[in-house]
N, C-alpha and C positions, 0 to 999 in steps of 0.2 A: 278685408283686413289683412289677407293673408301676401297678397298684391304689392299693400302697403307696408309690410312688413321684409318684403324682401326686396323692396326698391330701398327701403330706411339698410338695411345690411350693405347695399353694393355702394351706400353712399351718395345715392342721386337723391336724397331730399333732405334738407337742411331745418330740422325743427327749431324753434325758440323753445329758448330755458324758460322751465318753471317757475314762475314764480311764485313765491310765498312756499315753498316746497314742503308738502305735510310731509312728509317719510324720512326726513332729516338732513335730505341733502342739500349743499348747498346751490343757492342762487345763477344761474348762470347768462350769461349776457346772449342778444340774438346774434346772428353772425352778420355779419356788415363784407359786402364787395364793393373792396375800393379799385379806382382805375388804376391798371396796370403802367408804369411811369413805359418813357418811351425807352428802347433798349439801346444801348450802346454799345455798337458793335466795333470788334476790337480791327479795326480797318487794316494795320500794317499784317496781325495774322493770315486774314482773307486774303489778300494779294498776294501774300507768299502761299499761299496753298492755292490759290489759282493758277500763278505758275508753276507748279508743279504738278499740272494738268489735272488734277481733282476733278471730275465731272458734279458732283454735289456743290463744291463750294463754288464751282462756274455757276453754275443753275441759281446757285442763292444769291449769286454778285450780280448777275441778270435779274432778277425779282427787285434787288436793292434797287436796281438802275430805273425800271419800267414801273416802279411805285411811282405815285401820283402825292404822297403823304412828304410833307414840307421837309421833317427831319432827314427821312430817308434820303430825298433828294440830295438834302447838302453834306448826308454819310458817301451818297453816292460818287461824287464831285471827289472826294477827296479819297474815294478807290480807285476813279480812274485818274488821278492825279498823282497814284504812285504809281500804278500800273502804265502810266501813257509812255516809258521810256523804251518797253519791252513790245510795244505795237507796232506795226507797218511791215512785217516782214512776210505776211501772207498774199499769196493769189486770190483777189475780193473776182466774185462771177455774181451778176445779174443773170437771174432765168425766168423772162416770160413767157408768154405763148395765150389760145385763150382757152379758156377751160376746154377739157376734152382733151386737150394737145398730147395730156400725157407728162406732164411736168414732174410729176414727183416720182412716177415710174421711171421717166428718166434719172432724177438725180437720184434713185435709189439704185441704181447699176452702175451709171458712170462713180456715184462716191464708194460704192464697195468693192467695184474694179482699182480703187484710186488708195483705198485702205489696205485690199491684199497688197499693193506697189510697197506700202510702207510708208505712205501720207496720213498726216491727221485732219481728216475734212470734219468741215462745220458746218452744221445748214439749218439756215433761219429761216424755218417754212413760215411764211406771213401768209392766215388765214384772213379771209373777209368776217369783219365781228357781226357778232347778232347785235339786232336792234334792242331787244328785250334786256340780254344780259352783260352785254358787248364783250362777251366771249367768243371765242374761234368758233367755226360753223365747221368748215372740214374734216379736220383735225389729220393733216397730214401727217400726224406721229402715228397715228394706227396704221396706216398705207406705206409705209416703209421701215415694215417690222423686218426685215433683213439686214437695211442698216445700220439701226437701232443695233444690232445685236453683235455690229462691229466694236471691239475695243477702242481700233482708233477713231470712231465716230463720234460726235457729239447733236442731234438733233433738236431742236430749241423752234417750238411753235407758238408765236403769236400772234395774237388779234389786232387787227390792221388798225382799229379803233380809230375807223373812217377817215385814216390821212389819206391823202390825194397818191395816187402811183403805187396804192396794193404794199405800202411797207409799214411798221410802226414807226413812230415818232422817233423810239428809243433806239433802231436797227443800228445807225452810225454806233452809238455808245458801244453798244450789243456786239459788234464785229470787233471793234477795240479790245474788249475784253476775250475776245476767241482766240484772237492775236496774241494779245500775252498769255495766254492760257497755252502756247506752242503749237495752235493747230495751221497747217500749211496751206491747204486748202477751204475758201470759205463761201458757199454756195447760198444765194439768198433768193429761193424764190416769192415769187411775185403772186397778188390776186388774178394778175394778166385780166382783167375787163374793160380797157382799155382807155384807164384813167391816164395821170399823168405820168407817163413811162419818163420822162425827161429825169425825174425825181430819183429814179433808181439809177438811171444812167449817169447822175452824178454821185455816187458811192461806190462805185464798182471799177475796177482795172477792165474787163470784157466782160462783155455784154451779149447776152444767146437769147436767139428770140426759136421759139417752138413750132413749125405749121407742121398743119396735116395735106396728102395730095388730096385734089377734087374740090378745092376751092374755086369756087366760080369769077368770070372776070369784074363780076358788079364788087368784088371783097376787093380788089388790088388797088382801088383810092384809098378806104380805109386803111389797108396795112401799108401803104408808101412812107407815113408819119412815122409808123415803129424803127420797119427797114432800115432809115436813114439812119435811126442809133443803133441798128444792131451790128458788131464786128462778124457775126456769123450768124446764119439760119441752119437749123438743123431742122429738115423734113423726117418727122419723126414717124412712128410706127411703119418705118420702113419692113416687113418681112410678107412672108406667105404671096398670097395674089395680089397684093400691094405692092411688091418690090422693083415691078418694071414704072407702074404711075410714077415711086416716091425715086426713082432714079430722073425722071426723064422732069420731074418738076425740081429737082437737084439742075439740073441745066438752065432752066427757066429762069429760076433765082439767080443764079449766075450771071446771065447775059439782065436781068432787071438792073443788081447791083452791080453791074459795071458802067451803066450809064448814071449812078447815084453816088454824090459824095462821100467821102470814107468818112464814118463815126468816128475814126482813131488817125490823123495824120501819119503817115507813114505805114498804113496799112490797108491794104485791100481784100474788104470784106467778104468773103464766100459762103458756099454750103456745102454743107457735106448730108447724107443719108445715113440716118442712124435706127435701129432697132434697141429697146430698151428689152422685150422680149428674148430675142435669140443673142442679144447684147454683142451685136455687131457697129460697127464705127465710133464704139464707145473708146478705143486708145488713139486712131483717128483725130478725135476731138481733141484728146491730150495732148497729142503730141502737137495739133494745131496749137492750142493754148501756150506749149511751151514755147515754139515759133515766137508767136507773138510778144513773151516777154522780155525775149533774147531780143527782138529788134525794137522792140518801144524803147527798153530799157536801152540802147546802143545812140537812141538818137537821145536821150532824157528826156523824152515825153512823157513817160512813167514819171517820174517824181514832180512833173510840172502840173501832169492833170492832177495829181494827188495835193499840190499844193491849191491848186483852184479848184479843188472840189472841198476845203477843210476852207477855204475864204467864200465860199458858196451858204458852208455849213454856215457858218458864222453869223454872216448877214441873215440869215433865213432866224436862225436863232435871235437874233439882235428883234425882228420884227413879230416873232414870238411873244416877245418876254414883252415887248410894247403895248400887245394886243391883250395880253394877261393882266398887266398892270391897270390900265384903263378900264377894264371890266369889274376890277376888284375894288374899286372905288366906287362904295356903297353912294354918295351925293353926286355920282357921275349914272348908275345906275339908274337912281331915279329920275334924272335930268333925260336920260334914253328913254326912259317911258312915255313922260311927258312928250316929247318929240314923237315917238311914234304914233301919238295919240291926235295929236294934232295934223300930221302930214297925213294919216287913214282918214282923218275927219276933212281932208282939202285945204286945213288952213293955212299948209306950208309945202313948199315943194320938198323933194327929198334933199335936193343940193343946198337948200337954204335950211332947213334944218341939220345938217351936217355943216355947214359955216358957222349956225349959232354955238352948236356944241364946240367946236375948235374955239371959237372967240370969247367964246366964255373962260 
């Protein structure tokens, strides 16, 4: 009783009124929870305290964006539909590599080399989601607690929630609003497991791909595919008794991408040797990076690929919202069973059953 008594004090149990109350008191009604209406968020505030680099009300304009919940959606549309005027003025970086490479050790050096400069970097660590809760697995916010504890940082990890190329769905929206929030630099690493890299490479201004030395030659079919998108290789944990290997496979890389199409017209892809460790070739890469946007930008290949990579978005989204609509069409649903039921039992091929479904 006494248990019960002080749970009934802190207010965690909700008794019904007496009825018929011999002691004189009056009657009182049971307590009823009713559903909480949907909230209405005051969208023109948010956007202005986004831009004025708020890291909370970033965080919450992000949560808006990557909900799943219909209202939120169409709240979400109309924050980045005020905020869309104040985006594009950042350096977008694709970082894969494959796990092991060191990916987030590295961007936790090169972004806090790039904060003391007096940059505002962003980085969208895209974890691989659990099956179970399709929450992040890694959690690269815990492994770049130095960054984190950059002012001008902002770190933002999500669950890749099994899109194709290690990103979420939301990442484009998501780098939009980094942009108008004023940060300069915006770093998106990748699950790098060797999905569709194609998919990050069209979001991103350059593209850095991570090895390690002592890659054997049976691995050099497999990574040729990446190679060809990446505008640099960084041979990474470059130091200690590894620093003559990761120089001399700095050459290797070299002489591979000079026989291989440049990712980027007008630029010819290299490596460089970096230590996130002793954070050696970390201003190296900067100053490489700013190369590159002084001469993309000089020929307008910079605002070209950014224009076909948002007509990329587009159509990709357009076959989205296709795939969405057709599914939610409960008399289309059951007409999918049926068919399946029938093409597992032989009685239809799978081609002929996807023509009845069209023709219908």
């Amino acid at each position: 009783m006494e248990y019960f008594k002080g749970m009934e004090e802190k207010g965690l149990i909700v008794m019904e009124g007496v009825k018929g109350g011999h002691d004189g008191m009056s009657q009182s009604s049971p307590k009823r929870f009713r559903k909480k209406k949907q909230e209405q968020l005051d969208i023109p505030t948010l956007a202005s305290e986004v831009r004025t680099g708020s890291r909370t009300s970033l965080s919450k304009a992000i949560t808006l964006v990557e909900s799943s919940n219909a209202w939120h959606k169409e709240q979400a549309q109309d924050l980045l539909q005020e905020l869309l005027p104040f985006t594009g003025e950042s350096v977008r970086i694709g970082i894969t590599g494959v796990p092991g490479a060191g990916k987030s050790s590295f961007i936790e050096a090169f972004g806090t080399m790039l904060c003391r400069m007096g940059k505002k970097v962003a980085v969208l660590a895209i974890d691989p989601s659990s099956s179970l809760s399709g929450g992040s697995i890694l959690g690269d916010k815990t492994r770049m607690e130095g960054l984190v504890r950059q002012e001008n940082a902002f770190v933002r990890p999500s669950p890749s929630a099994g899109t194709l190329g290690g990103v979420h769905k939301k990442t484009r929206e998501t780098m939009l609003l980094c942009e108008a929030a004023g940060y300069d630099v915006i770093l998106i690493e990748t699950v790098g497991v060797g999905q569709s890299e194609t998919y990050v490479r069209g979001m991103v201004d350059f593209f850095l791909l991570l090895v390690l030395t002592g890659a054997g030659d049976e691995l050099q079919g497999m990574k040729k595919g990446i190679m060809e998108l990446a505008d640099a290789i960084l041979v990474h944990k470059a130091d200690g008794d590894n620093l003559r290997p990761a120089r001399r496979t700095v050459q290797e890389y070299k002489q591979i991408l000079h026989f291989l199409q440049p990712s980027t017209p007008g630029w010819a892809s290299t490596s460089l040797a970096v230590s996130s460790l002793e954070r050696t070739g970390l201003e190296e890469v900067w100053s490489m990076l700013e190369t590159f946007e002084e001469t993309i930008k000089k020929s307008n290949y910079w605002t070209v690929r950014r224009h076909e990579q948002t007509r990329d978005w587009f159509h990709s989204m357009i076959t989205d919202h296709l795939i969405d609509s057709f599914y939610k069409n409960p008399s289309r649903k059951a007409q999918v069973r049926n068919l399946e039921e029938a093409i597992l039992h032989g009685r239809l091929t799978v081609t002929q059953g996807v023509n009845q479904l069209f023709e219908e």
